[in-house]
C-alpha positions as CSV (number, residue, x, y, z in Angstrom):
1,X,134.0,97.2,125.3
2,X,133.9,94.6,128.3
3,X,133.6,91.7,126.4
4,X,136.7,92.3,123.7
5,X,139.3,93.3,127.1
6,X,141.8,91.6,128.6
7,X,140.7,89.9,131.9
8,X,142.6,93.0,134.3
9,X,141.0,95.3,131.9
10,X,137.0,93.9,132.8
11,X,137.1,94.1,136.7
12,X,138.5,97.6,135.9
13,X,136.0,98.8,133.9
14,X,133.3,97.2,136.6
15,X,135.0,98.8,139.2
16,X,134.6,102.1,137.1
17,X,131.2,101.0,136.3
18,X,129.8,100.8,140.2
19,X,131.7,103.8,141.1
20,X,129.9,106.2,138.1
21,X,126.4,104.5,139.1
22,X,126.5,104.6,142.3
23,X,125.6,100.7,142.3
24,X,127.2,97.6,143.6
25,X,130.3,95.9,141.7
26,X,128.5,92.2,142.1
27,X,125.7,93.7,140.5
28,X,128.3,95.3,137.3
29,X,130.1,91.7,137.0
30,X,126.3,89.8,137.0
31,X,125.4,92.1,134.3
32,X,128.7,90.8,132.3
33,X,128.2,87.4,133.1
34,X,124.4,87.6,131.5
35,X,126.3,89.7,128.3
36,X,128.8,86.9,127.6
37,X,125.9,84.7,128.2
38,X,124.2,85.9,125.8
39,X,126.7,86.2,123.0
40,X,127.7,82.2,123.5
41,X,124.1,81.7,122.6
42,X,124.3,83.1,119.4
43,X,127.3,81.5,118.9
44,X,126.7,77.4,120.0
45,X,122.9,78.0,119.5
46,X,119.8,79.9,121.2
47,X,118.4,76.6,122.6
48,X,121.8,75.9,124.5
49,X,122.0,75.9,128.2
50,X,125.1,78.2,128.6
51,X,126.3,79.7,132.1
52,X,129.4,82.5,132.0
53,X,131.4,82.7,135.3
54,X,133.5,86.1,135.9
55,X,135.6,85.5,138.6
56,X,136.0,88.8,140.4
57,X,139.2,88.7,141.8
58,X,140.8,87.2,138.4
59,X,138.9,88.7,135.8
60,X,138.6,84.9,134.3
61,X,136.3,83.7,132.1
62,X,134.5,80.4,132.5
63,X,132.4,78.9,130.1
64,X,130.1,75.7,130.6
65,X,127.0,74.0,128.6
66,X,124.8,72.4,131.1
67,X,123.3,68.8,129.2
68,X,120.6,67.3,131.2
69,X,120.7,63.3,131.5
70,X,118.0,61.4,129.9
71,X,117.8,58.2,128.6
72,X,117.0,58.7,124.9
73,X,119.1,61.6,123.9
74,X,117.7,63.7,121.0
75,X,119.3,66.9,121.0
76,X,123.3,66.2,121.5
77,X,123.4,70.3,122.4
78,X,121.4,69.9,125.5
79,X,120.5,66.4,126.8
80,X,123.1,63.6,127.5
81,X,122.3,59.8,128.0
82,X,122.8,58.3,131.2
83,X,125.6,55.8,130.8
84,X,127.7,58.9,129.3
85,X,126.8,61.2,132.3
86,X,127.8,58.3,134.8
87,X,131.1,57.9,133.2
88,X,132.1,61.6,134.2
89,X,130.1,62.2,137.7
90,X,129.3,58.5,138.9
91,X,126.0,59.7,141.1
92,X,124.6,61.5,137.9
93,X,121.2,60.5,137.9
94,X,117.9,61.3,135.4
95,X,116.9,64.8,135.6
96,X,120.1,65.9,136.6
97,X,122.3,68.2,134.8
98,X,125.7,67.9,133.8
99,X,128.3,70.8,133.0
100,X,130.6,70.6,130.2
101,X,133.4,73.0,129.7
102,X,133.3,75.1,126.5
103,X,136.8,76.8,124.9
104,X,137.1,80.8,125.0
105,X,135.0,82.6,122.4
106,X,136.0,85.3,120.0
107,X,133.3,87.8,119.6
108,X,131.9,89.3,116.8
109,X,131.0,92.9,116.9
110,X,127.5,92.1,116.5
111,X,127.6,89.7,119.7
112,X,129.4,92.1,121.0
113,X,127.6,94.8,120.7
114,X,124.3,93.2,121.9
115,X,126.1,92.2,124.8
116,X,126.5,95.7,125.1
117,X,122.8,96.1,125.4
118,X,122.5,93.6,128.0
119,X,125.3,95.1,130.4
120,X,123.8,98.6,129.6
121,X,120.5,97.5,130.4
122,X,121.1,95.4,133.7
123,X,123.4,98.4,135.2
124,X,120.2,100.9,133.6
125,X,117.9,98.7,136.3
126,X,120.3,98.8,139.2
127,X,120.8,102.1,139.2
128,X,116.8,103.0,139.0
129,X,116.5,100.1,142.2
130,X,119.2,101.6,143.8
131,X,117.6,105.6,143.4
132,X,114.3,104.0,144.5
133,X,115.4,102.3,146.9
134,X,117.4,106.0,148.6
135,X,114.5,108.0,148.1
136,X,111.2,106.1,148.9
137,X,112.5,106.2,152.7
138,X,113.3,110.2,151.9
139,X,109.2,111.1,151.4
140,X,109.2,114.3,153.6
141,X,112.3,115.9,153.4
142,X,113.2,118.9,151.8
143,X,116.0,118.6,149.5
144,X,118.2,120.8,147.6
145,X,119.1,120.3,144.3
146,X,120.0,121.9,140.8
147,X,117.6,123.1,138.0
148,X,118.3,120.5,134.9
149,X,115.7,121.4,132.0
150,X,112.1,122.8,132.4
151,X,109.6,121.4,130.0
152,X,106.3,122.6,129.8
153,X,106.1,124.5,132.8
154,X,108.1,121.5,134.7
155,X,111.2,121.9,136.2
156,X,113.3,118.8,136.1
157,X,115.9,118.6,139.4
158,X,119.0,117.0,139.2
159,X,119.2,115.6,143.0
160,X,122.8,114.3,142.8
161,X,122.1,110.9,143.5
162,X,118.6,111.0,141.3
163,X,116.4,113.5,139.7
164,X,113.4,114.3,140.7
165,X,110.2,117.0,138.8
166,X,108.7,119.7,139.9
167,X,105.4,119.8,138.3
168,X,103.7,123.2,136.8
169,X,101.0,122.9,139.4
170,X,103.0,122.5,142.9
171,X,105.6,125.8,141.8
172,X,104.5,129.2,143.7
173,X,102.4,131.0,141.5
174,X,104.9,133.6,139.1
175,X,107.9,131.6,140.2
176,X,110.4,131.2,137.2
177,X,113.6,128.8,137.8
178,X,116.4,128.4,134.5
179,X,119.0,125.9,134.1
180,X,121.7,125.6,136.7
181,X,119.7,127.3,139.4
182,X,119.5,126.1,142.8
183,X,115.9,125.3,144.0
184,X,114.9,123.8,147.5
185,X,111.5,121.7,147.4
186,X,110.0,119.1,149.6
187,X,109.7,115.3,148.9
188,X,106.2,114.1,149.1
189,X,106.2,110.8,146.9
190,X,107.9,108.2,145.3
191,X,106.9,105.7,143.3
192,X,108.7,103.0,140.8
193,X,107.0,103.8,137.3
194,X,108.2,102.1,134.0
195,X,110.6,104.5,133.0
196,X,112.2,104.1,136.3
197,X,111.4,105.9,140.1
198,X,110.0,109.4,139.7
199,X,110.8,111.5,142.4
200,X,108.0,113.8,142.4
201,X,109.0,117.7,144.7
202,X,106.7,120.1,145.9
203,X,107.1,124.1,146.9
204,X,103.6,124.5,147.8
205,X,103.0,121.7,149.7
206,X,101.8,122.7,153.9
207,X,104.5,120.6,154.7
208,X,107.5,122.6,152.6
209,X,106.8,125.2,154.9
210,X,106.7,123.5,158.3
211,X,109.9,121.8,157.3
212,X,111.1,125.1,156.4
213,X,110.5,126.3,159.7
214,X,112.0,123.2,161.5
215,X,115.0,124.3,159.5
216,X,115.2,127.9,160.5
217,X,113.5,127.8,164.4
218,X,115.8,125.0,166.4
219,X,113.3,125.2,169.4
220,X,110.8,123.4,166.9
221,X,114.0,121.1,165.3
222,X,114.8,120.1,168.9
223,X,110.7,119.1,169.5
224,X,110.0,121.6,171.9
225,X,107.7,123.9,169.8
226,X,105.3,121.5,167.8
227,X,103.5,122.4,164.6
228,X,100.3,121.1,164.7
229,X,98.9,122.3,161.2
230,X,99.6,124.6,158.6
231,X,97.2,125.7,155.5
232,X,98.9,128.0,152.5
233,X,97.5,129.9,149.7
234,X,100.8,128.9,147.4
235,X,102.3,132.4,147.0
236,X,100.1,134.4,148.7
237,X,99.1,133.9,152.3
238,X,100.2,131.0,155.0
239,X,98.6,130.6,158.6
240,X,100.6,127.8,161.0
241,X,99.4,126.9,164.3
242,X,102.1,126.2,167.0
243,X,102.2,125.0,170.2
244,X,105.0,124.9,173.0
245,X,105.8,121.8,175.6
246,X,107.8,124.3,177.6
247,X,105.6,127.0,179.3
248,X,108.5,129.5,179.3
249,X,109.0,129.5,175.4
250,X,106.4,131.5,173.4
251,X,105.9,129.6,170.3
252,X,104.9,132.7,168.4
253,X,108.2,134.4,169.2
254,X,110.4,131.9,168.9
255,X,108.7,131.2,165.5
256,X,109.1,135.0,164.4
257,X,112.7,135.5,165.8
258,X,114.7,138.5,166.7
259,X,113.4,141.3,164.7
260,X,111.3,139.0,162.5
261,X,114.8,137.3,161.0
262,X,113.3,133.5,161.3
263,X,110.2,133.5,159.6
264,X,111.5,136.7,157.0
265,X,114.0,133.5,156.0
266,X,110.8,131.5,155.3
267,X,108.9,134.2,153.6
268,X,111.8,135.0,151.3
269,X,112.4,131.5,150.1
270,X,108.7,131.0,149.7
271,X,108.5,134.5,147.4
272,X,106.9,136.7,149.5
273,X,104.4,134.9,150.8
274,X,102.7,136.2,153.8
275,X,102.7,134.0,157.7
276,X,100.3,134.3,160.2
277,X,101.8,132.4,163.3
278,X,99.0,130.9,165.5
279,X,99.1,129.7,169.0
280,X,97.2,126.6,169.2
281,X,94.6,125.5,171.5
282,X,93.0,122.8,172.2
283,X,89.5,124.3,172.6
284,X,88.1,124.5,169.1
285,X,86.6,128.4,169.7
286,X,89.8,129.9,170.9
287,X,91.3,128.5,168.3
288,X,89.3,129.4,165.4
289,X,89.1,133.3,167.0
290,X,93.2,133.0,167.0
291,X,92.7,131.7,163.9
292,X,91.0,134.6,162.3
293,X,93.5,136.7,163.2
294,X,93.8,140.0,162.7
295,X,90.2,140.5,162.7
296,X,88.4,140.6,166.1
297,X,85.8,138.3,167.0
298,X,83.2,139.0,169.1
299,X,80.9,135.7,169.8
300,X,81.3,132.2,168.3
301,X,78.3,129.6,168.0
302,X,79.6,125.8,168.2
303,X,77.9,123.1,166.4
304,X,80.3,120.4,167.2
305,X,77.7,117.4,165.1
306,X,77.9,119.3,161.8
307,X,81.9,120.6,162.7
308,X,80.2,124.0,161.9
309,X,81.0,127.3,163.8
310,X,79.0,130.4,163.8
311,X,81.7,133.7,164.5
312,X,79.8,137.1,165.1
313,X,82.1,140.3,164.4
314,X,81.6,143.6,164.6
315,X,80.5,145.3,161.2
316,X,83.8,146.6,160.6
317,X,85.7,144.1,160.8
318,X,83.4,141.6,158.5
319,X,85.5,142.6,155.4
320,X,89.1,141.8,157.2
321,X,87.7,138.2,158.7
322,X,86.5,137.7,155.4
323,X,89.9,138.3,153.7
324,X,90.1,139.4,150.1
325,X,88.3,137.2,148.1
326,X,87.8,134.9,151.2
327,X,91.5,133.9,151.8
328,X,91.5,134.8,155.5
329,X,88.3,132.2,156.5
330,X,89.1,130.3,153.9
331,X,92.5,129.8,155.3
332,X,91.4,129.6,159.0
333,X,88.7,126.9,158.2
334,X,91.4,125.1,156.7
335,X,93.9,125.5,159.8
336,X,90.9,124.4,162.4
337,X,89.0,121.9,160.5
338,X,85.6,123.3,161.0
339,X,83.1,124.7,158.3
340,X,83.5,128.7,159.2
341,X,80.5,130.9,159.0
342,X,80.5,134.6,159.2
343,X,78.2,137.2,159.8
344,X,77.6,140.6,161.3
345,X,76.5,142.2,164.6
346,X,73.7,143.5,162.8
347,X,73.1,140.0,160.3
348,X,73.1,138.0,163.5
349,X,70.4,140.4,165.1
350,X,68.6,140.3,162.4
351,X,68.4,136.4,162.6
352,X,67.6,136.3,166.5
353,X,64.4,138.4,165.7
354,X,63.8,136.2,162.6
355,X,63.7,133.1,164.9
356,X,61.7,135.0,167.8
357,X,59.2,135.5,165.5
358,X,58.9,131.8,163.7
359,X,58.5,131.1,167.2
360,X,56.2,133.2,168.4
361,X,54.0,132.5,165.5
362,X,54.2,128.8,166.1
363,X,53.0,129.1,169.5
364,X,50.1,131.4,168.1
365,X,48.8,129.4,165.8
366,X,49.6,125.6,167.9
367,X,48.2,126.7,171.0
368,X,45.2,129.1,169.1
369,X,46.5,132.7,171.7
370,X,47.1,136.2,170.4
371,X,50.7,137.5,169.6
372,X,51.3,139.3,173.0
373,X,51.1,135.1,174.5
374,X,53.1,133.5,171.8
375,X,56.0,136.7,172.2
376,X,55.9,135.9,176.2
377,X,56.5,132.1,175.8
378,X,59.0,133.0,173.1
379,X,60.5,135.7,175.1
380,X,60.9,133.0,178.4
381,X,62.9,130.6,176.4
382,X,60.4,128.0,174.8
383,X,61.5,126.6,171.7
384,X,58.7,124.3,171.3
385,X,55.4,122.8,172.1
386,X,56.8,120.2,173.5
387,X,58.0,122.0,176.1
388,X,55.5,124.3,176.6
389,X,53.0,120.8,177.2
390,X,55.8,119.0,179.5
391,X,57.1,121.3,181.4
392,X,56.5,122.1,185.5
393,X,53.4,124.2,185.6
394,X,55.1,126.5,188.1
395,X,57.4,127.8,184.8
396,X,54.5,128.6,182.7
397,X,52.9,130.4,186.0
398,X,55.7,132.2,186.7
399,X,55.7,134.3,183.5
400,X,54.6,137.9,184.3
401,X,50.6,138.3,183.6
402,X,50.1,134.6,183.8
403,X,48.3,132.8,186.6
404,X,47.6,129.2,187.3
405,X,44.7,128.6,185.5
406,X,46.1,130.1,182.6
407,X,49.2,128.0,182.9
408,X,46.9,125.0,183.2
409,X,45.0,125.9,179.9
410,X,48.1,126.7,177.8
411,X,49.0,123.2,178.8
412,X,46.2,121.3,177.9
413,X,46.3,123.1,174.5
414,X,49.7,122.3,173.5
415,X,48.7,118.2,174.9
416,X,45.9,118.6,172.6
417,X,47.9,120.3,169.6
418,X,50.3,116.8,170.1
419,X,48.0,114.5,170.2
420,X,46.4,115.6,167.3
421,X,49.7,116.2,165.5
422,X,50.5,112.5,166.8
423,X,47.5,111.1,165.1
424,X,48.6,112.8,161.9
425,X,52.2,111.6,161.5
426,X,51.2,108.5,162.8
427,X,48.3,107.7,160.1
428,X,51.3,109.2,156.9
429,X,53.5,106.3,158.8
430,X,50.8,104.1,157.4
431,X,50.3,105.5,154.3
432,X,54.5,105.1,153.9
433,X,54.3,101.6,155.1
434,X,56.4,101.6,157.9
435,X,56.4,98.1,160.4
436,X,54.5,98.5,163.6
437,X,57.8,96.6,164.8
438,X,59.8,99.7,164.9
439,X,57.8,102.0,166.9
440,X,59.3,99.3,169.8
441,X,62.6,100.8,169.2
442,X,64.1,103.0,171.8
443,X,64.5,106.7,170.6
444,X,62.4,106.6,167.6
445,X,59.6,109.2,167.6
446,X,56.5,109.0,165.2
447,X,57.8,112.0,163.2
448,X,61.6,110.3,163.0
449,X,59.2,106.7,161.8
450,X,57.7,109.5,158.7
451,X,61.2,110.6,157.9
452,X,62.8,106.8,157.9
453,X,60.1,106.0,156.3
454,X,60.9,108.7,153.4
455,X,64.2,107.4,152.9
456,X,63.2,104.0,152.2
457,X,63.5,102.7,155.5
458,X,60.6,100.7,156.4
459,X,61.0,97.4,159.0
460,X,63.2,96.6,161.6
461,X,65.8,94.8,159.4
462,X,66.0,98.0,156.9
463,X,66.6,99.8,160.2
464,X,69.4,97.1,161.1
465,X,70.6,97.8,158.4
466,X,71.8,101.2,158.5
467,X,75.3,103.1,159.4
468,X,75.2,105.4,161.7
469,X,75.9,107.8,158.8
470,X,72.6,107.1,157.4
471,X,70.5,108.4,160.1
472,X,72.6,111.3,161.2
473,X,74.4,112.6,158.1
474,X,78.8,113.3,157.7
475,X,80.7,115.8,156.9
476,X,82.9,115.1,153.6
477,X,86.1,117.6,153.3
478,X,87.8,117.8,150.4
479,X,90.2,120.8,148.4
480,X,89.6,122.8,152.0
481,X,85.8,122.7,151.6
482,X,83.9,121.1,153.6
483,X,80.9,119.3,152.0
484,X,77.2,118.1,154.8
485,X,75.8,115.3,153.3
486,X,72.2,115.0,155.2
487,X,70.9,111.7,156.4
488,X,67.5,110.1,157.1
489,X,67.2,111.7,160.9
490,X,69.7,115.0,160.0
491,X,66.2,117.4,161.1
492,X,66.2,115.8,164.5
493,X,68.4,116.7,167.2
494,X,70.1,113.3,167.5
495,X,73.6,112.8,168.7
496,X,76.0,110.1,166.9
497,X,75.9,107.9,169.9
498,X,71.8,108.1,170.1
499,X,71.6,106.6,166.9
500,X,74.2,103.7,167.3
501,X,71.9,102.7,170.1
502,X,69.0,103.0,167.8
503,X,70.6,101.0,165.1
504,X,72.2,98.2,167.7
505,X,68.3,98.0,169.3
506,X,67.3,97.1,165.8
507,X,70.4,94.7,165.3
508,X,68.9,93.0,168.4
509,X,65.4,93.1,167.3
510,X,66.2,91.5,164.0
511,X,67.9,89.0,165.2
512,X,71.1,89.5,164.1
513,X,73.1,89.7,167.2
514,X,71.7,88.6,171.1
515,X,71.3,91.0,174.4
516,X,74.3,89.7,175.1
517,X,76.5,89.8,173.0
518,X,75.5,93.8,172.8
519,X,76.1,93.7,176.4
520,X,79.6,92.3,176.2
521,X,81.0,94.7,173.2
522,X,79.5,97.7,175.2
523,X,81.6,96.7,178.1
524,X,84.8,96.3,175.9
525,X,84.4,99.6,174.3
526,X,84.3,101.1,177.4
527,X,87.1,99.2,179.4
528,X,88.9,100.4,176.4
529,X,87.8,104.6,176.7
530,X,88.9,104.0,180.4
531,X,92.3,102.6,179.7
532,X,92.8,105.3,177.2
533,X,92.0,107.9,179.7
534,X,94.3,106.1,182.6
535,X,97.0,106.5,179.6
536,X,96.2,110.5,179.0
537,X,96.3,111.2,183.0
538,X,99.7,109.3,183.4
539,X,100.8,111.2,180.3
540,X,99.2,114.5,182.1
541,X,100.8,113.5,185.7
542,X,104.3,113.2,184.3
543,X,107.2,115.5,185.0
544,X,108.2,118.1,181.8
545,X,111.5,116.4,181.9
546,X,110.2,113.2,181.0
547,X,108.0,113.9,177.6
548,X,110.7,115.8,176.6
549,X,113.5,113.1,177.1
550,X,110.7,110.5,175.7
C-alpha cells in the first residue's frame, strides 16, 4: 500500500499507477497527497486544516496544519492569536493563515486503508475524464474492438482504451457475437453518466455503412465520390446515393468494384445485407425514379408544397416498386426525403376519369348546361368556374360547336354562379364573426375569410398572429414516415411565400411593425439570396482542380 512504502517505493507505484490507467502521474501523486490527507485527519482531528506535500522527484512527505490568525483563539487545533503568528512571519496579519509543520505519521491499517479508498477513487475519476475526454471527439468513427460479456441481448466492447455497448436494438437482426470475438461498430454518442462515460456503438446505424464504404472505396476516402445519403433496413436491404466531383469516375462503379469485390466487403460484414448504389441527382424526380430502382417508372407527379410525389408504373412492375412488404418505397422515400406514392397505369387512369367527371359535373350543375357542355369545358382544360368566368372570350369561342354568343352566355352564368356563391360565403363570414378589417388584406379571398374564420382566426391581430405554418400546413418526418399536418388555408392553393406576405400585411395592419421597417427587412433578405447566389456561381465558375484541392 502507498501510504505504508518507503518514499522510492511511492513515486514507483505512481509511476505504475499512470502507466496501467492510462492517466497522468500528477494526477496519481494528487490522489496520494488527498489519501495521506485524509488519514492525518483522523489522526490530529477531523476539524484540522491539514495539507500533505509529495514531492515528485523525492518521494518526500510533508506534513503542515494551516492555523488561521485571530485575535481571541478558541480552538488551539486551528486558529492562532496574532501576537504568536507575528512572532514566526512578521507580516502575518488577521485572516491570514499560518503553516505549522507536523512530524511523520505512522498509519494504522484502518487509515490506511481508507486512504486506500481515496487514491482508488481519485485515479477511478481520472481514468473515466480521461476515456471521456478520447472518445467524445471520436462520435463517428467506426472502431474495432473485442466482445467482453453480453448481457441481456447487449454486447459489452472492450475498446482498449474504454469500453463501449452495443445495445439489443442497434445489432443486425439474427446477429450473435460470444466472448473474445472481434466486432466492428460505429461511434454515434458519448455522454459522461454517473457510472462514468458510456460509449454507446451502433451496426445499424446509415452512417456504419457509409463509413464502411469510405473504408473499402478510396475514391470516396480521398473526397472525390461523395455520399450524400444512405437509408438501411438493418439486415435486410440498404439503398446509398452517390455522387462524383470528377466527371470521368462513375460513382456506381467505383462504389461496386472489380467484379463486385468493394461493396461484397460491405455486404459481408453487414451479414448479407443487400446495396442498392444510387447515382444522385439533384433534380428530385430523377432521383426518386433512380431511387426506385429496379423497378421502372413511367411518369412522376411533383408536389414540391406537401414534399409529396406521385410515381405511375406500369402494372407489372407495381409489386417490385412496392418491394416486399413495402421495403423498396419505403426505403427510397427514406433516401429522397419525399412522401412516395404509388399507383398503376390503370389506378392512375382511373383517377383522371374520376376527376374529369367531378369536373364536368361541377360545370353542369354551376353554370345550369347539359353533360355534352360541362365534358367540353372539362375536356379544354377548365378546372374551375373561375376560369371559365375570367377568361378571354376568344378561348371559350374557340371550343368546337361553340360560337360567340354562347361563349358570352356561359360567361355571364359562371359571373352569376360567383356572385351568388360570394354572397353566400360572405354572409357564413358573418355568422363566424370575422372583422371587416381583414378583407383589406392582400390575398385573402372570402372563402380563405370562412376557413380562418373556422380555425379560430377572426381580426387582424389573430391574423398577425399566425406562423406561416398555420395557414399553409408542414410536413413532420419522423421513423422514415412522413406525417401532413393541415393548416387553416391547406385547401387553397397558397404558396409558403404567399402567406408570409399575408401574415406581414396583417403585422402592418396591426400595428405591430411600420411599412418601413417591412420594407427594410425585405431588402436584407434579398441582398442576402443575391450574395448567396454570387457565392454558388463563383463555386460553379471554378476550375475542378480547385474544389478538389479546397
Amino acid at each position: 500500500m502507498a501510504i505504508s512504502a518507503n518514499r522510492l517505493e511511492l513515486l514507483q507505484i505512481a509511476d505504475a499507477v499512470a502507466r496501467e490507467k492510462s492517466i497522468d502521474r500528477t494526477i496519481v501523486i494528487t490522489a496520494m497527497e488527498d489519501a495521506i490527507q485524509k488519514a492525518a485527519r483522523s489522526r490530529y482531528g477531523t476539524e484540522t486544516e491539514v495539507r500533505a506535500e509529495i514531492n515528485p522527484k523525492t518521494g518526500e512527505i510533508r506534513l503542515q496544519r494551516l492555523l488561521q490568525v485571530v485575535d481571541h483563539v478558541e480552538n488551539i487545533s486551528t486558529e492562532i492569536a496574532l501576537a504568536d503568528a507575528q512572532a514566526r512571519n512578521p507580516e502575518a496579519g488577521l485572516g491570514d493563515f499560518i503553516a505549522e509543520p507536523l512530524p511523520p505519521l505512522d498509519f494504522g491499517r484502518i487509515a490506511a486503508q481508507s486512504a486506500k479508498q481515496v487514491i482508488v477513487q481519485k485515479v477511478r475519476e481520472a481514468e473515466r475524464d480521461r476515456q471521456y475526454d478520447e472518445f467524445k471527439d471520436r462520435i463517428g468513427e467506426v472502431v474495432n474492438g473485442v466482445v467482453k460479456r453480453a448481457e441481456y441481448g447487449n454486447v459489452i466492447v472492450d475498446l482498449g482504451r474504454g469500453e463501449g455497448i452495443v445495445r439489443r436494438d442497434e445489432l443486425i437482426p439474427r446477429e450473435a457475437f460470444r466472448t473474445g470475438d472481434r466486432i466492428r461498430a460505429y461511434i454515434y454518442d458519448v455522454r459522461r453518466e454517473q457510472r462514468g462515460p458510456q460509449i454507446f456503438l451502433s451496426r445499424t446505424h446509415p452512417q456504419f455503412m457509409a463509413k464502411l464504404f469510405a473504408q473499402e472505396v478510396p475514391e470516396i476516402y480521398d473526397g472525390v465520390i461523395e455520399i450524400r445519403s444512405v437509408a438501411r433496413d438493418p439486415g435486410s436491404r440498404a439503398k446509398i446515393a452517390v455522387i462524383s466531383k470528377d466527371s470521368s469516375i462513375d460513382p456506381v462503379g467505383a462504389c461496386v468494384g472489380m467484379r463486385g469485390s468493394r461493396v461484397q466487403a460491405v455486404v459481408g460484414e453487414l451479414q448479407g445485407e443487400k446495396i442498392d448504389i444510387i447515382p444522385w441527382n439533384d433534380e428530385p424526380a430523377t432521383f426518386i425514379v433512380n431511387a426506385l430502382q429496379p423497378a421502372e417508372v413511367a411518369k412522376v407527379v411533383l408536389d414540391e408544397d406537401a414534399e409529396r410525389i406521385e410515381v405511375v408504373v406500369p402494372d407489372e412492375q407495381l409489386s417490385l416498386a412496392i418491394g416486399r412488404r413495402g421495403q423498396n418505397v419505403r426505403l427510397a422515400s427514406q433516401l429522397t426525403g419525399w412522401a412516395i406514392d404509388i399507383m398503376t397505369e390503370q389506378e392512375e387512369s382511373e383517377r383522371r376519369q374520376k376527376e374529369f367527371q367531378e369536373r364536368s359535373n361541377l360545370f353542369m350543375e354551376a353554370l345550369n348546361v347539359d353533360e355534352m357542355v360541362g365534358q367540353l369545358l372539362a375536356t379544354e382544360g377548365f378546372t374551375s368556374v373561375e376560369e371559365v368566368a375570367y377568361v378571354e372570350l376568344d378561348e371559350i369561342a374557340m371550343i368546337e360547336g361553340f360560337d360567340d354568343d354562347t361563349a358570352e352566355e356561359i360567361q355571364a352564368r359562371a359571373r352569376d354562379y360567383l356572385e351568388e356563391l360570394e354572397a353566400k360565403l360572405d354572409e357564413e363570414r358573418r355568422e363566424l364573426g370575422v372583422s371587416d378589417d381583414l378583407r383589406g388584406i392582400d390575398g385573402l379571398t372570402t372563402a380563405m375569410l370562412v376557413a380562418l374564420g373556422k380555425d379560430d382566426v377572426k381580426s387582424v391581430e389573430d391574423l398577425a398572429g399566425c406562423a406561416t405554418d398555420d395557414l399553409v400546413g408542414w410536413s413532420e418526418r419522423k421513423d422514415g414516415e412522413t406525417t401532413r399536418h393541415e393548416g387553416a388555408l391547406s385547401l387553397f392553393d397558397l404558396s409558403r411565400a404567399e402567406a408570409e406576405a399575408i401574415i406581414m400585411d396583417a403585422r402592418v395592419k396591426a400595428g405591430w411593425i411600420t411599412e418601413e421597417e417591412l420594407q427594410a427587412q425585405t431588402a436584407e433578405e434579398l441582398e442576402g439570396e443575391a450574395e448567396e447566389g454570387a457565392e454558388v456561381a463563383a463555386e460553379d465558375e471554378a476550375p475542378a482542380g480547385s474544389i478538389l484541392n479546397g
